[in-house]
N, C-alpha and C positions, 0 to 999 in steps of 0.2 A: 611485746616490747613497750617499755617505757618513754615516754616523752622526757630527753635530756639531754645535753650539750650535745650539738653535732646531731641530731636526727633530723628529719625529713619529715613532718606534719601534713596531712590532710586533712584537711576539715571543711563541716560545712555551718553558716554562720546566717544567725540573724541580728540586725541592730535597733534598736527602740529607744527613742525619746524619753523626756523626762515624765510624759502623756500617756507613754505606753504606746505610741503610737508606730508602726513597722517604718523606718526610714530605708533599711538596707537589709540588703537577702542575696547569698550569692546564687547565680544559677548553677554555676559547674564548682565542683571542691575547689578550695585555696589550699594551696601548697605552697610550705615554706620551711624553710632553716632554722631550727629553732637553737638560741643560743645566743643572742644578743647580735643578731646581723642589719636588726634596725629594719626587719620586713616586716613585724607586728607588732600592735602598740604593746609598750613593755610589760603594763597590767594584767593584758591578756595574754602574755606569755610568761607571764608570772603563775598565773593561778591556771596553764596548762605543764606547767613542769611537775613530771611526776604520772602524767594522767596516762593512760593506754586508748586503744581502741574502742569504741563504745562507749565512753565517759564524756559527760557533757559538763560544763563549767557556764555559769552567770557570773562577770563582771558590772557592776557597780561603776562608770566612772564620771568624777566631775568634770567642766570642762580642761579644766588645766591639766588632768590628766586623759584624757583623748587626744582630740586636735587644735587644745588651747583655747585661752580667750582671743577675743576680736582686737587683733590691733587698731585703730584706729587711722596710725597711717598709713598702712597699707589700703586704704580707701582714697583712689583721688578721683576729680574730676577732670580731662581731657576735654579738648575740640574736637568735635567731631571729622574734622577736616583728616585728622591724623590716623584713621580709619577707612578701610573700605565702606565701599558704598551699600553693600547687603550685610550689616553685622545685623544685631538680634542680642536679645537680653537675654542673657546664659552662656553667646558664645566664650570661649577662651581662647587668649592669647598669650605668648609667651617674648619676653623681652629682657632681653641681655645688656647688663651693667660695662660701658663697652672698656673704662678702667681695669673692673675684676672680673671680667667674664662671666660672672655669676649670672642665672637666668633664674628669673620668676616666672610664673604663671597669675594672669588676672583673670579673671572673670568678670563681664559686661553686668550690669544689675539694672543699668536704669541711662534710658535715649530721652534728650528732653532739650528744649530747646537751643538744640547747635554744640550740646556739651553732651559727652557720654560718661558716667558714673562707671569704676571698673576697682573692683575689690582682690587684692591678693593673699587674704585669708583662704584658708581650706571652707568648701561651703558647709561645715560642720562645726568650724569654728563658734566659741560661744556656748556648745551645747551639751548639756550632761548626757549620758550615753549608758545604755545597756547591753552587753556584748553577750549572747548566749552563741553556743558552739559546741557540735558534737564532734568529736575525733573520729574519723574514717579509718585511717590508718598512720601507722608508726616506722620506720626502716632508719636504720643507719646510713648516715650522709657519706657519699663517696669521697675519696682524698680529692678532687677536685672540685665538687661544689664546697668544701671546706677552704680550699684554697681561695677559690672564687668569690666564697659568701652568697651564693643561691643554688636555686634546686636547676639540675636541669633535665631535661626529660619532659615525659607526662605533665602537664601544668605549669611546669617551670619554664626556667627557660632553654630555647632550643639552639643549636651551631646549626 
């Protein structure tokens, strides 16, 4: 079966820098929805439409098409006070816009005196990216993860 609206993907994936350097590698297959449900960046679900079982695809992509460039105000600086007292540079946290309910996620990057630095970029933001990926396997999406918009089952998600 072919890779096309409405299927069910399996794959397994490696991600490399501009360096060539291994950033990301899944341990267990990614499964997803293929068809524009917004679960893989669009590039690489571009240059998987079409593909079968066994076929592997290299994406090329800049950062504006991965996970964008760096905004820069999504970078602030905080009191420390505003904080638990065990954070750590990498933790994340996540904070709701209490207006629009809207939640972000930051990440800590830098503890220093009595201010904590916390960035709400993706930590990949900024960076050209190489997507290689083989296809495991291919299946038509059930009327309900069609309805839903994800996989569920195996990898996906579960009731």
């Amino acid at each position: 079966m072919k890779i096309t609206q409405d299927t069910v993907v399996s794959l397994n994936y490696s991600m490399f820098d501009q360096n060539d350097q291994l950033i990301d590698k899944n341990d267990a297959p990614i499964v997803y929805l293929h068809g524009g449900y917004d679960s893989i960046l669009p590039p690489v679900e571009a240059a998987l439409e079409g593909r079968a079982a066994g076929d592997t695809v290299k994406v090329n992509m800049s950062a504006d098409e991965a996970f964008g460039e760096i905004e820069e105000s999504l970078v602030r600086e905080e009191e420390v006070g505003l904080f638990p007292t065990d954070i750590e540079v990498g933790m994340m946290f996540e904070t709701r816009d209490p207006e629009t309910e809207e939640s972000h996620q930051f990440r800590i990057t830098k503890i220093d005196a009595g201010k904590v630095t916390v960035d709400g970029n993706h930590p990949l933001a900024g960076m050209a990216l190489r997507f290689e990926a083989t296809v495991l396997e291919v299946r038509a999406a059930s009327e309900e993860e069609i309805e839903h918009g994800h996989v569920h089952g195996a990898h996906g998600h579960e009731h």
